[in-house]
Backbone bond lengths (Angstrom), bond angles and torsions (degrees), N, CA, C in turn:
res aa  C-N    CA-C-N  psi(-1)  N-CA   C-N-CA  omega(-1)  CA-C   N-CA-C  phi
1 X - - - 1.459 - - 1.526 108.37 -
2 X 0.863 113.82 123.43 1.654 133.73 -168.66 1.878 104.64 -92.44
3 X 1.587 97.77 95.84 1.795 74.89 -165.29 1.851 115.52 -81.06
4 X 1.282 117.79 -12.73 1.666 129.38 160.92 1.704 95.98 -43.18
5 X 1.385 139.88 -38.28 1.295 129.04 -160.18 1.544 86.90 -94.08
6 X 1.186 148.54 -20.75 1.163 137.58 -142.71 1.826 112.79 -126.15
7 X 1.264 102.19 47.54 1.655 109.65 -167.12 1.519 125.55 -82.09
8 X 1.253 106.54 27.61 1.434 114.50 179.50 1.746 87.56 -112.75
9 X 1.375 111.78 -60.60 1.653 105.94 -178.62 1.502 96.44 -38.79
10 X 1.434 126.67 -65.81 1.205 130.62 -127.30 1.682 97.36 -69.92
11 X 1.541 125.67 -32.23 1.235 130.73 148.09 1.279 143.75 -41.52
12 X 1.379 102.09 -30.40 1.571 122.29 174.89 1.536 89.11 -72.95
13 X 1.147 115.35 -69.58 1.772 141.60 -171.20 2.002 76.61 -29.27
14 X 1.012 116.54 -84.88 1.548 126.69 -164.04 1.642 120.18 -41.05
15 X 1.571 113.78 -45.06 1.196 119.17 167.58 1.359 117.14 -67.51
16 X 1.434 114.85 -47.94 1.795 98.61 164.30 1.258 142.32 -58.39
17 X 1.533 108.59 -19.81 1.189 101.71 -173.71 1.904 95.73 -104.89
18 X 1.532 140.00 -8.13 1.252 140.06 154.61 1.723 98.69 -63.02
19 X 1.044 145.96 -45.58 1.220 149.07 129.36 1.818 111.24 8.26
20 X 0.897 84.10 -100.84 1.915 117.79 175.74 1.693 96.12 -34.75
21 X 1.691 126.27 -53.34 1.513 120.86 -166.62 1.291 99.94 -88.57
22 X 1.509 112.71 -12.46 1.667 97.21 174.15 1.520 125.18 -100.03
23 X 1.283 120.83 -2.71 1.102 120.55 149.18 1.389 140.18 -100.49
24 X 0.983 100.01 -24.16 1.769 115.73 159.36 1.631 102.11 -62.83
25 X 1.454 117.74 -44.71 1.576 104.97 174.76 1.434 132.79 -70.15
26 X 1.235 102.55 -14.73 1.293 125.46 -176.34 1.495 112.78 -95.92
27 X 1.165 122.13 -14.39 1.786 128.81 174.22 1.839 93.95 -103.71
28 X 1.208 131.60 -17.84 1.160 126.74 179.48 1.857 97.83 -92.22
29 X 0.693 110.58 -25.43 1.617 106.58 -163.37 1.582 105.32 -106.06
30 X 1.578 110.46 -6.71 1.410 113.68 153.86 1.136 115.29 -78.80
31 X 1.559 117.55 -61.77 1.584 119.32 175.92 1.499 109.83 -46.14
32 X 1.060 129.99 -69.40 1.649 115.92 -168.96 1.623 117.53 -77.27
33 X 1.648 129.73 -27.84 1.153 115.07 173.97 1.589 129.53 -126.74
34 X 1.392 107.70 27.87 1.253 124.50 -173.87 1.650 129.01 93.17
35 X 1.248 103.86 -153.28 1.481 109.72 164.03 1.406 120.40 -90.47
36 X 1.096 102.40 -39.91 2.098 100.71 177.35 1.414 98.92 -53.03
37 X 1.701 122.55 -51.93 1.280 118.89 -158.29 1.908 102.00 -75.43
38 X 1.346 125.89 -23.83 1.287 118.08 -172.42 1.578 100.01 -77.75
39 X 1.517 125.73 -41.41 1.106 136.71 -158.48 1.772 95.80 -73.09
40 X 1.188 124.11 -50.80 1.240 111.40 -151.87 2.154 85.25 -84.72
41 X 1.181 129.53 -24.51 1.137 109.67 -179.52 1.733 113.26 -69.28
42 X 1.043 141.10 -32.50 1.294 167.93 0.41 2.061 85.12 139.89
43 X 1.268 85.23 -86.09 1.859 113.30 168.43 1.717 106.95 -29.79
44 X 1.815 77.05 -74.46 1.649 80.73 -161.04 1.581 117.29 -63.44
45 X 1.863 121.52 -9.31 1.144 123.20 -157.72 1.943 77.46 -92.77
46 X 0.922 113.61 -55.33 1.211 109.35 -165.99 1.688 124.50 -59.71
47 X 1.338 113.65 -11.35 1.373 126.96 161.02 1.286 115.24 -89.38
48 X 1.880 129.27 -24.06 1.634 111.23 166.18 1.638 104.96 -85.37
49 X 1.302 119.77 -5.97 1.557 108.58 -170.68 2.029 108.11 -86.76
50 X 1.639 91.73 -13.73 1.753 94.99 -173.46 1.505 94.10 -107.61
51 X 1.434 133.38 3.39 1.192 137.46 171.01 1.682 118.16 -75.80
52 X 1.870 88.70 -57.74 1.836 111.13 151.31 1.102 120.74 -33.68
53 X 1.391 123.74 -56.44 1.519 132.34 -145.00 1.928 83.09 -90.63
54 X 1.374 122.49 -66.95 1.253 112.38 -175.07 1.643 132.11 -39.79
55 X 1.445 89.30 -33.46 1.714 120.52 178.59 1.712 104.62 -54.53
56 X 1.105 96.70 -47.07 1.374 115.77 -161.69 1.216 127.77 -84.34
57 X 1.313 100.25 -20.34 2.062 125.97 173.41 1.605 87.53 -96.09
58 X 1.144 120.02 -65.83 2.046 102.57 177.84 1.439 112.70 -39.60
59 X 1.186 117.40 -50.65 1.467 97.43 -168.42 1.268 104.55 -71.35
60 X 1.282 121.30 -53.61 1.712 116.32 -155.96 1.614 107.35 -71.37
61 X 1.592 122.40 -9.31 1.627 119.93 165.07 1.479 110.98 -94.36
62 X 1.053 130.30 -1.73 1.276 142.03 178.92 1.544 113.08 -108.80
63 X 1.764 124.22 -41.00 1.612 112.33 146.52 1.695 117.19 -50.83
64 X 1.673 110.88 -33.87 1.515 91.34 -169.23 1.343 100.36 -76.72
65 X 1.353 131.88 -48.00 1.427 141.45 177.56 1.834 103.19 0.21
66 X 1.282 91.64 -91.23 1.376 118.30 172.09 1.776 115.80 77.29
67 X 1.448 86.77 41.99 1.971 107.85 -161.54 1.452 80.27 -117.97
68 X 1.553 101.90 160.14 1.899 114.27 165.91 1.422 108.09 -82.49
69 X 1.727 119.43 -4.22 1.806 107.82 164.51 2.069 107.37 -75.60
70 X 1.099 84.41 -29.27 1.646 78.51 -172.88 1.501 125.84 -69.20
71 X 1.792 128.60 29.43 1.092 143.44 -156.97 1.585 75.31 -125.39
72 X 1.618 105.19 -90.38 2.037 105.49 -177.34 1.246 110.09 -25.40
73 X 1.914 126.66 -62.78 1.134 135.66 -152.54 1.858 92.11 -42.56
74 X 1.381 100.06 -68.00 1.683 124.68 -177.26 1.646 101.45 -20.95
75 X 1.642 112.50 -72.99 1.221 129.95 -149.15 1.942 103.85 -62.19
76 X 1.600 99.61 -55.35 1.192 120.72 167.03 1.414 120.86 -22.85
77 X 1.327 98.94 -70.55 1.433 131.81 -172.95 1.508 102.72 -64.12
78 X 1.376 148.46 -48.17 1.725 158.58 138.86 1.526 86.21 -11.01
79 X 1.336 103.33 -114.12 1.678 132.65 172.54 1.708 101.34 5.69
80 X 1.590 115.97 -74.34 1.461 117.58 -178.01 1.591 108.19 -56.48
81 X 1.293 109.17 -41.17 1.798 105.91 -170.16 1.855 98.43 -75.34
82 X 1.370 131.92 -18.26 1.225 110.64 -170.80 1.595 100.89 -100.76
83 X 1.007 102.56 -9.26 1.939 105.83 170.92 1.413 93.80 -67.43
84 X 1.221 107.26 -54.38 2.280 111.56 -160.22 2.032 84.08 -67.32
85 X 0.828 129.80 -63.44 1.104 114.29 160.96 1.781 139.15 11.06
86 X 1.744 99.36 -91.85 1.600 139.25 164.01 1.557 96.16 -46.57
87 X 1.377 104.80 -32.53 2.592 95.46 -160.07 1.699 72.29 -89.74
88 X 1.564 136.65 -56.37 1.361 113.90 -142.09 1.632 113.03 -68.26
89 X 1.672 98.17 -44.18 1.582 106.68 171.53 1.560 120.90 -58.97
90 X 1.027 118.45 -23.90 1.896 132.16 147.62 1.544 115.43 -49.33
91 X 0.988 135.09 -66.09 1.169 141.99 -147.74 2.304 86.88 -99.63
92 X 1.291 112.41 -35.06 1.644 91.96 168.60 1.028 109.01 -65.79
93 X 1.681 128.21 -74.39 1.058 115.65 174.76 1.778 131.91 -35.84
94 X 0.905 134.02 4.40 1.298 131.91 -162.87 1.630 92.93 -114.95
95 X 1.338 119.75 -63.63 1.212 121.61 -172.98 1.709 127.33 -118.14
96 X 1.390 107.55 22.58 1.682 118.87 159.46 1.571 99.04 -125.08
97 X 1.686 67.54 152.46 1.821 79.71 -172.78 1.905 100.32 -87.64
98 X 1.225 136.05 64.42 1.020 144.14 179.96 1.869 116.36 -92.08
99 X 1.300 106.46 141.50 1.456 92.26 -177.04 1.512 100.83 -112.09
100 X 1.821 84.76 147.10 1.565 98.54 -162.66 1.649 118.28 -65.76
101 X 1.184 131.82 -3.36 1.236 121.46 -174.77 1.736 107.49 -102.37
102 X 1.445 115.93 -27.34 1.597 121.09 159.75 1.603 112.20 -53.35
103 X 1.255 114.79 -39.03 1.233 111.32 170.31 1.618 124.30 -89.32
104 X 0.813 126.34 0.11 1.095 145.34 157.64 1.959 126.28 -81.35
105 X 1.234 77.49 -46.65 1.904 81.87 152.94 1.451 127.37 -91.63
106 X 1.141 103.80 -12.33 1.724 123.16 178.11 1.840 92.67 -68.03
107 X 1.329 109.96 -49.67 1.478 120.31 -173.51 1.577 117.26 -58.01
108 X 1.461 104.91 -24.50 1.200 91.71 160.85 1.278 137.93 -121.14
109 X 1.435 108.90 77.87 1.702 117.17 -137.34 2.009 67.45 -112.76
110 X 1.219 98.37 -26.99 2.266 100.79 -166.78 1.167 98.25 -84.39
111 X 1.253 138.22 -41.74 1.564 114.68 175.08 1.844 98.27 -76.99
112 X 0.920 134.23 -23.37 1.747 96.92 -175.75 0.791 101.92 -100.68
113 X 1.631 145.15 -0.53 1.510 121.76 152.92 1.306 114.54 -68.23
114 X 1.022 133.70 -31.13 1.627 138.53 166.94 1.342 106.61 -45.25
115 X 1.401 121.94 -47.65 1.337 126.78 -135.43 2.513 81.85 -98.89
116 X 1.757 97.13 -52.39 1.393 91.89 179.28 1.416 114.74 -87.88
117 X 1.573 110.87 1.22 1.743 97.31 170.33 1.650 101.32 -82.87
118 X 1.405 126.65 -31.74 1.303 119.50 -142.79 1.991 89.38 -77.27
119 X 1.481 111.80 1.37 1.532 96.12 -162.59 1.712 114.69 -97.02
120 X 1.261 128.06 117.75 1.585 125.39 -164.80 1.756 104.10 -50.92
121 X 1.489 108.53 134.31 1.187 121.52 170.24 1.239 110.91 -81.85
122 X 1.824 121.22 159.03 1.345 88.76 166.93 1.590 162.11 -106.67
123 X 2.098 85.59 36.13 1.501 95.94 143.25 1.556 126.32 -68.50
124 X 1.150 118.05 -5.18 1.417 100.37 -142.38 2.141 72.92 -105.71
125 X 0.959 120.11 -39.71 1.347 120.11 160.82 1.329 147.04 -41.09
126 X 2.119 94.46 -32.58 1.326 119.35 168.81 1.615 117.16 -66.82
127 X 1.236 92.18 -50.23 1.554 114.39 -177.96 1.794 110.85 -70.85
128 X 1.223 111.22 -21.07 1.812 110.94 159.75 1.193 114.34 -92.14
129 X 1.575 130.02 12.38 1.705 110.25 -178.62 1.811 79.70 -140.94
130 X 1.372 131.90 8.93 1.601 137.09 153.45 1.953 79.48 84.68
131 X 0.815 120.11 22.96 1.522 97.06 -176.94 2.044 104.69 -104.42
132 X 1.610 106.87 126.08 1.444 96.95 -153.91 1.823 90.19 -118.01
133 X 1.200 122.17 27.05 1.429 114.43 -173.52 1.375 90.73 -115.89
């Protein structure tokens, strides 16, 4: 199984496990530093996981596209989501009492699901060498 051919799993693969660091971070960051610290991780996980997910519908409607609008559409579409971005992390910080470094690690809940979704489990290993026991 070739997982580069297979980018809808490999997305699923990504949302569960951005999934998995944001609630596990968020029951860890309640237990040891309260509510500011669960809330603001909480935030920030939930703004790289809809950052991911948007990321991730641009590219794969913009590979199928396969038109010279679907390059702008792409760029456009970045640009607008990291502005909505800049206003939401503005407006938490401004008016939740969240602390800035929970949210700040919350933020990177999208690169390490990228980084631990993109890695074969070992089903996903079983199923490339046909071995199913």
């Amino acid at each position: 199984m070739n997982r580069e051919g297979h980018p809808e799993a490999l997305g699923r693969k990504m949302r569960r496990t951005a999934l998995i660091l944001i609630g596990g971070g968020f029951l860890l960051c309640l237990l040891l530093g309260g509510w500011g610290w669960a809330l603001g991780y909480a935030i920030g996980g939930g703004i790289a996981a809809s950052h991911l997910e948007f990321l991730h519908q641009g590219v794969t409607g913009a590979l199928a596209a396969n038109t010279k609008k679907a390059l702008p559409r792409l760029v456009g579409g970045s640009l607008l989501r990291l502005l909505g971005i800049g206003v939401v992390l503005f407006l938490v910080l401004k008016f939740l009492p969240v602390k800035i470094i929970a949210l700040a690690c919350g933020l990177l809940v999208g690169p390490a699901s990228i980084l631990w979704g993109g890695y074969p489990t070992r089903d996903d290993l079983a199923q490339e060498t046909g071995d199913t026991g």
